[in-house]
C-alpha positions as CSV (number, residue, x, y, z in Angstrom):
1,X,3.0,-10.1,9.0
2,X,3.7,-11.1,5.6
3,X,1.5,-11.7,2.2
4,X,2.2,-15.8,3.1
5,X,1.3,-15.1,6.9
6,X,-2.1,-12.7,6.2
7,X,-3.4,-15.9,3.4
8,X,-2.9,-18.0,6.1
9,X,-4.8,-16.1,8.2
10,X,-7.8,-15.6,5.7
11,X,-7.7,-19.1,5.2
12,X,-8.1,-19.7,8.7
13,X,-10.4,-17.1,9.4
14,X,-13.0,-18.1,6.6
15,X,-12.7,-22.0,6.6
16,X,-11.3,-21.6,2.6
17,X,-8.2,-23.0,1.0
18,X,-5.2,-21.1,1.0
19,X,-5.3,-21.1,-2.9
20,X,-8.7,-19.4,-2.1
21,X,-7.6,-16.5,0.6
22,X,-4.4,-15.9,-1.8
23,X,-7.0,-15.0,-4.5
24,X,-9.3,-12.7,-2.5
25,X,-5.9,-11.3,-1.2
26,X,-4.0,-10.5,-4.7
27,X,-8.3,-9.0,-6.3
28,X,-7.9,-6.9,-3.0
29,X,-5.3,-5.3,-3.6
30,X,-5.5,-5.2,-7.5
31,X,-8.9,-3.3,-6.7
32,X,-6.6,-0.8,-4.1
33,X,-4.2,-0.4,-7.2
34,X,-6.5,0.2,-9.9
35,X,-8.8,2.3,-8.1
36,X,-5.8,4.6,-6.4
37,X,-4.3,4.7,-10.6
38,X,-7.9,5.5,-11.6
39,X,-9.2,7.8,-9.3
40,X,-6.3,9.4,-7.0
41,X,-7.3,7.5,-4.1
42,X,-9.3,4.6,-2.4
43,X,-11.1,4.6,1.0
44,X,-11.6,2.3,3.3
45,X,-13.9,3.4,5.7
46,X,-12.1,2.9,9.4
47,X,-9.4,0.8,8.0
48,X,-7.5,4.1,6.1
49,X,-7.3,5.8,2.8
50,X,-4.6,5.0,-0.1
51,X,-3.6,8.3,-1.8
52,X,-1.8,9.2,-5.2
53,X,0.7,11.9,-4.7
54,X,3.1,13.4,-7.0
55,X,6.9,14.2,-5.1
56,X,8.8,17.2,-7.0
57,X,12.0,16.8,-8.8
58,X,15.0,17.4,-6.2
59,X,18.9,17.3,-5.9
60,X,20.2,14.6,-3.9
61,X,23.3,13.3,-3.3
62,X,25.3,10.1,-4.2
63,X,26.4,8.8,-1.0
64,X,29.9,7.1,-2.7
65,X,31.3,9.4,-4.4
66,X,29.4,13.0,-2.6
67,X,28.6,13.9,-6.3
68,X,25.3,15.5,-7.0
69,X,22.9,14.2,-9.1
70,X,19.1,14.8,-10.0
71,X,16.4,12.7,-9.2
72,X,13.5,13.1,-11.5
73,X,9.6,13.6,-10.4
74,X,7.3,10.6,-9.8
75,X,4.1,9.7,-8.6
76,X,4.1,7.7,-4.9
77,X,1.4,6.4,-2.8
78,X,0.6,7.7,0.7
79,X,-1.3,5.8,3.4
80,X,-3.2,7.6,6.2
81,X,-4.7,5.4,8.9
82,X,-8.2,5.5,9.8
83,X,-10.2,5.6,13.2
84,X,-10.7,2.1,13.6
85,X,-7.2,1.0,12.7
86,X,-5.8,3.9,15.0
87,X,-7.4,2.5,18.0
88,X,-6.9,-1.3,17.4
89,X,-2.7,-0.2,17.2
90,X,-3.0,1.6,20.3
């Protein structure tokens, strides 16, 4: 499912315009990012939990020419499924 497919979904789901389900969509997940920029991490109780991590500076290597280069530290964000969602995928 896609960001078009889930807002048609919400629509659907909630009797609302689509303009209406993509703007509950798009707060949603600005809410996710702000609070996981904020705080380290958001919860969502059953659904799964959004987590800032920070990967370490490595070597790696370019795969056209086999030279080695550096690729520099940066912040990423981790998901971890919870309960709820667990059981509904299996």
């Amino acid at each position: 499912m896609n960001k078009t497919e889930l807002k048609e979904f919400v629509a659907k789901k909630s009797g609302g315009s689509l303009a209406e389900a993509e703007r509950y969509i798009n707060l949603i997940l600005e809410g996710i990012e702000s609070g996981v920029k904020k705080s380290g991490s958001v919860t969502l109780v059953g659904f799964g939990t959004f987590k800032k991590t920070r990967r370490a500076a490595r070597k790696g290597r370019n795969p056209r020419t086999g030279e080695e280069i550096q690729i520099k530290a940066a912040n990423q964000v981790k998901f971890s499924a919870g309960s709820k969602l667990k059981d509904a995928v299996n």
